[in-house]
C-alpha positions as CSV (number, residue, x, y, z in Angstrom):
1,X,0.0,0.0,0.0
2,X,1.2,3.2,-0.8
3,X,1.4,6.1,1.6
4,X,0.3,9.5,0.3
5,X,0.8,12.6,2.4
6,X,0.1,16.0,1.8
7,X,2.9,18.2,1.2
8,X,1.9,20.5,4.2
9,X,1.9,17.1,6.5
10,X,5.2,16.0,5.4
11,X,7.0,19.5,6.1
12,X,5.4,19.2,9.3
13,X,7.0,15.8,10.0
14,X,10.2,16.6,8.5
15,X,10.3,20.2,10.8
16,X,10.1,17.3,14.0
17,X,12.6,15.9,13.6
18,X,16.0,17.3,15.8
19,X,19.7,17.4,14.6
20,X,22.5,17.1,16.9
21,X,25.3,20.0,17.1
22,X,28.0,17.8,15.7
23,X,28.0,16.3,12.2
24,X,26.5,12.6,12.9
25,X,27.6,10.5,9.9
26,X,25.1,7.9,8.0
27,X,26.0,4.9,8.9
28,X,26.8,6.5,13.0
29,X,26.0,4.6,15.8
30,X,24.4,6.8,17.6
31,X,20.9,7.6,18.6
32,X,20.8,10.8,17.0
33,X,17.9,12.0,14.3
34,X,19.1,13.8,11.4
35,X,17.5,15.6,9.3
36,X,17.9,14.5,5.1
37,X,18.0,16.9,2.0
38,X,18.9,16.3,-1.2
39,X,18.3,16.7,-5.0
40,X,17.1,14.2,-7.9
41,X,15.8,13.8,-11.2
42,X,12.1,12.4,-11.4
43,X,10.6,10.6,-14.5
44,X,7.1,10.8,-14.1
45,X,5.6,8.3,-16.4
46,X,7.3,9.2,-19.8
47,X,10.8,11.4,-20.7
48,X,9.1,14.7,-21.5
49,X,8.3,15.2,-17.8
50,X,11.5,14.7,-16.4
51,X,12.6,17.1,-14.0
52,X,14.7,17.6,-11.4
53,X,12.9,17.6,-7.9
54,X,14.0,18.6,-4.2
55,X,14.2,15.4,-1.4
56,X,13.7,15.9,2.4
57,X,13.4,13.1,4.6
58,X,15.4,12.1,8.5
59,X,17.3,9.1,9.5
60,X,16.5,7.9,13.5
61,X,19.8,6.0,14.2
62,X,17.9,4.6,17.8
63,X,15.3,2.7,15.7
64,X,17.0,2.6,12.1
65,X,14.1,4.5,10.6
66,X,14.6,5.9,7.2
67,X,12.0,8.4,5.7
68,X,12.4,10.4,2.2
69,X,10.0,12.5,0.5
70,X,10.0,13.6,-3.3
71,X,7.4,16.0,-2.4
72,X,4.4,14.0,-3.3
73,X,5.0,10.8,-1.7
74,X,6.7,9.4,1.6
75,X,9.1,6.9,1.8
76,X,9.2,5.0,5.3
77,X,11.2,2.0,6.1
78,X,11.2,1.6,10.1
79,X,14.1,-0.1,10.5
80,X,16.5,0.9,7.9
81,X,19.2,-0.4,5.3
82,X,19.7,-4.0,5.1
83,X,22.9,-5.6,4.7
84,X,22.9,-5.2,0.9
85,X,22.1,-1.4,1.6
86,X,18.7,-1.3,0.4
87,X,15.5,-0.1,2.2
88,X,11.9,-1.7,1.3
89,X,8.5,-2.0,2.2
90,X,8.2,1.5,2.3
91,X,5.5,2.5,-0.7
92,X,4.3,-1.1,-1.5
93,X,5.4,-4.4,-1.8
94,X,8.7,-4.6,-4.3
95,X,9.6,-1.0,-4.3
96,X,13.3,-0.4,-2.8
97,X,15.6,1.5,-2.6
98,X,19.6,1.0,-3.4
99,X,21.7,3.3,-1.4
100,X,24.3,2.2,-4.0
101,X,22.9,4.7,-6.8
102,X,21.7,1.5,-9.1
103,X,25.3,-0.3,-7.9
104,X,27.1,2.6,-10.5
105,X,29.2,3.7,-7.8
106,X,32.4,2.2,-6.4
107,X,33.4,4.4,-2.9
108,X,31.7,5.0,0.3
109,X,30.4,8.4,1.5
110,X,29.8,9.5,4.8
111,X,27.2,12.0,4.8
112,X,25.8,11.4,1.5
113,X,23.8,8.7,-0.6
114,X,23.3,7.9,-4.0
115,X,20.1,6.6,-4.6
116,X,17.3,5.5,-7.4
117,X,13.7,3.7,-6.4
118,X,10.5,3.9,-8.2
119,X,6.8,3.5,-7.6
120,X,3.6,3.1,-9.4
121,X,0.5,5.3,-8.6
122,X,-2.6,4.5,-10.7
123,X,-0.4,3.2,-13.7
124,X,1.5,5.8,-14.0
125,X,5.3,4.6,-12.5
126,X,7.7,7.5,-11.1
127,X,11.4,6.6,-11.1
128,X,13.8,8.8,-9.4
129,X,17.1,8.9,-9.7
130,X,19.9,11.6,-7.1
131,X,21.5,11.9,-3.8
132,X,20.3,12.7,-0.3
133,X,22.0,13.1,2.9
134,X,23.0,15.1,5.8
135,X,23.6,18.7,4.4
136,X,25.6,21.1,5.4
137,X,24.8,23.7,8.0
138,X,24.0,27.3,6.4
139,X,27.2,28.6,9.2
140,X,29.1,26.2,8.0
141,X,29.6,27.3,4.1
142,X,32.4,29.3,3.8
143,X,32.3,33.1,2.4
144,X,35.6,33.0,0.9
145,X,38.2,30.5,-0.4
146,X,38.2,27.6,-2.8
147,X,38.1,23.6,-2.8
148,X,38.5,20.8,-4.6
149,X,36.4,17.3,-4.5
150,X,36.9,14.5,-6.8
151,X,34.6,11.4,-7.1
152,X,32.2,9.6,-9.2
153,X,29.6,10.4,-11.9
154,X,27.0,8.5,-13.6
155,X,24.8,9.8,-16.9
156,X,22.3,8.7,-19.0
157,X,21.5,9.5,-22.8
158,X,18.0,8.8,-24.5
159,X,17.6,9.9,-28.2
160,X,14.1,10.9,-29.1
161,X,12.5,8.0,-30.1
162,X,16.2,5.8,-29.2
163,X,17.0,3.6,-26.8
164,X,18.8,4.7,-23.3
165,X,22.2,4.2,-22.9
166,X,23.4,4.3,-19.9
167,X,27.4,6.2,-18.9
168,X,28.6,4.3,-15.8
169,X,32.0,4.1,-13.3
170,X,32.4,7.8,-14.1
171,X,34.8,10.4,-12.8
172,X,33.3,13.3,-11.1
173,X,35.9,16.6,-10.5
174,X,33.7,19.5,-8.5
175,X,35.4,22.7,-8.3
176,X,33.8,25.2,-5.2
177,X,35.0,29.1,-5.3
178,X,32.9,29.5,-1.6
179,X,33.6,33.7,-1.7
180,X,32.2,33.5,-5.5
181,X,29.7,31.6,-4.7
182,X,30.1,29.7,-7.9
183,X,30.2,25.7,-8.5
184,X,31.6,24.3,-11.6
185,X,31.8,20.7,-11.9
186,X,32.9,18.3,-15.2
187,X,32.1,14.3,-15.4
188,X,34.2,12.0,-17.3
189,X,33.4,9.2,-18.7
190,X,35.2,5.9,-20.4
191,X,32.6,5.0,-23.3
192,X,31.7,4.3,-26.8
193,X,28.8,6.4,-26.9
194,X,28.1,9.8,-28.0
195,X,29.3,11.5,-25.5
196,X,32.0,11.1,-23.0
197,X,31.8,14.4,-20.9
198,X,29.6,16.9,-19.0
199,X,30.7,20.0,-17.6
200,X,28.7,22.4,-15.6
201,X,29.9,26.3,-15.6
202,X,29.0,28.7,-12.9
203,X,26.4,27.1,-10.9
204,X,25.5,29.3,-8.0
205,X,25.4,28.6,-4.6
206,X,22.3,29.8,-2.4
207,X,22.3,28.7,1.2
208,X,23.3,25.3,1.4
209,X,22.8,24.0,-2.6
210,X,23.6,25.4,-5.7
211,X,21.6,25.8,-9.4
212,X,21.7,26.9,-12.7
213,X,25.1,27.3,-14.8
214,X,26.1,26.3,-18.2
215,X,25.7,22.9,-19.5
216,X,27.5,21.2,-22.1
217,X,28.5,17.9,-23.8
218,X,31.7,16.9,-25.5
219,X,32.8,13.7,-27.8
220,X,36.8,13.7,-28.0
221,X,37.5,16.9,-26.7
222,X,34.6,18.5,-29.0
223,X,31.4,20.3,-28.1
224,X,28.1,18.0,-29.3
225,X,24.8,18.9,-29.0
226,X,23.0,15.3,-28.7
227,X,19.9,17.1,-27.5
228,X,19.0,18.9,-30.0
229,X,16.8,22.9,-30.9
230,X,15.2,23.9,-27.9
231,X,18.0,22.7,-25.7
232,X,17.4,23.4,-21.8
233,X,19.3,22.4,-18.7
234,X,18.2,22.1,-15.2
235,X,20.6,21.7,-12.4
236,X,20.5,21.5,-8.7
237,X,23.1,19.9,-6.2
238,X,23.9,19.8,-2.2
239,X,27.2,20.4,0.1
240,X,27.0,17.8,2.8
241,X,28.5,17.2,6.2
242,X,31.9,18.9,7.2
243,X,35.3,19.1,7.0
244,X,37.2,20.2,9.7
245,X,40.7,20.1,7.8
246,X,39.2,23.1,5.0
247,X,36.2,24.4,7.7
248,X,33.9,23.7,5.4
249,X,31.7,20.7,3.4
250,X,32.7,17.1,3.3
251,X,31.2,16.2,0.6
252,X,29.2,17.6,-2.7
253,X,26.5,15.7,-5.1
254,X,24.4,17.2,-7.4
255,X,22.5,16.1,-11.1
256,X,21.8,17.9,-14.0
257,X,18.9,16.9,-16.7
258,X,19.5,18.4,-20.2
259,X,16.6,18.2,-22.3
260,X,15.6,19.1,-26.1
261,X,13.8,18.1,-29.1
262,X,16.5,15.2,-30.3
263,X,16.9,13.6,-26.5
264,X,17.7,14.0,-23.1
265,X,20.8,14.0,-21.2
266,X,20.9,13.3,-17.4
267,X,23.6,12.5,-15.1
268,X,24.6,12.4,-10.8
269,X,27.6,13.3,-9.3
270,X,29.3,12.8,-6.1
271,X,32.1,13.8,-4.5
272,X,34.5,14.1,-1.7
């Protein structure tokens, strides 16, 4: 059975929930609550209404429970990840979800978690695909210097009317000017297929996430347009936990969805 809350009940719920003054990592020990955020891209039924879609949830180390909301539906699993790292049961029998990002990433993080899951709602199946974790504190961004993260990236390419192909056991390189307030980030990928990087230009940075910037794909070094006229990206991404040795975030994960008339380009980053 799946649960359906209002949005309004949800916020409520998530507003409940109480963070501790230290940085409690994921997989901690302690009895802590945390409170989740995060960004992902939702497919709602068919491509055309992809979009990218804010996540807010909490993690109750005492009991295990894991809740996550896409803003529409909430995800409970009372007693957390299994030993395979997936959570279940929580929106109907056979929906999980894989803390491993689909098994396309190699490392462990420690405040962030790559993730995908799905669910079906009167026919009509939602799949989405981002990150989620314990963000950042607003005090805790730096104003001014500059850091470096490097990690892993995972993309997907659809041609209108083609068939997905899917850009796995990426590299991710995340570059953060904190008193520019500017995120740039460019993923890497081994492959046959049409394109072999995205990079991100000048995303900026509000509060504890960042948006917006200039998308583009490359084959061999050269700009390629695989999307096509009309061509649109949407971006969103989110510092997480902290780093005493810079005074600033651990960690940084983010997606972008590029979209026009020929296809649609998505892919997930995350980095430490």
């Amino acid at each position: 059975m799946i649960n359906h809350f209002p949005l309004a009940a949800l916020l409520l719920a998530v507003s409940a929930c109480t963070s501790v003054p230290r940085y409690e990592t994921i997989s901690s020990a302690g009895v802590a609550t945390s409170a989740l955020g995060g960004t992902a891209i939702s497919e709602v039924g068919v491509a055309v209404h992809q979009r990218v879609s804010a996540l807010t949830g909490a993690i109750n180390r005492g009991t295990g429970e894991f809740r996550l909301s896409d803003g529409t539906y909430l995800f409970v699993d009372a007693d957390g990840f299994d030993l395979g790292g997936w959570l279940g049961g929580g929106l109907g029998a056979g929906v999980r979800m894989d803390s491993a990002g689909t098994g396309a990433f190699i490392n462990a993080y420690d405040y962030v978690i790559p993730l995908k899951y799905n669910y079906t709602i009167g026919g009509v199946t939602s799949t989405y695909t981002g990150t989620v974790g314990i963000e950042t504190r607003g005090v805790d961004i730096p104003t001014s210097g500059t850091a470096q993260y490097v990690g892993e990236a995972l993309a997907d390419y659809r041609p209108s009317g083609g068939v997905l192909q899917t850009l796995s056991h990426g590299t991710s390189v995340v570059d953060v000017d904190f008193g520019a307030g500017v995120v740039d980030v460019v993923m890497g990928f081994s492959t046959t297929a049409p394109i072999d990087t995205i990079s991100g230009m000048g995303m900026r940075i509000v509060g504890v996430s960042f948006f917006g910037g200039r998308w583009v794909t490359y084959k061999n070094g050269a700009i390629v347009n695989m999307t096509g006229a009309g061509s649109t990206a949407i971006s969103g991404g989110d510092f997480y936990g902290y780093d005493k040795s810079i005074s600033g975030p651990d960690e940084v994960a983010g997606v972008v969805l590029i979209k026009g008339v020929s296809g649609v380009v998505s892919g997930m980053y995350v980095a430490d």
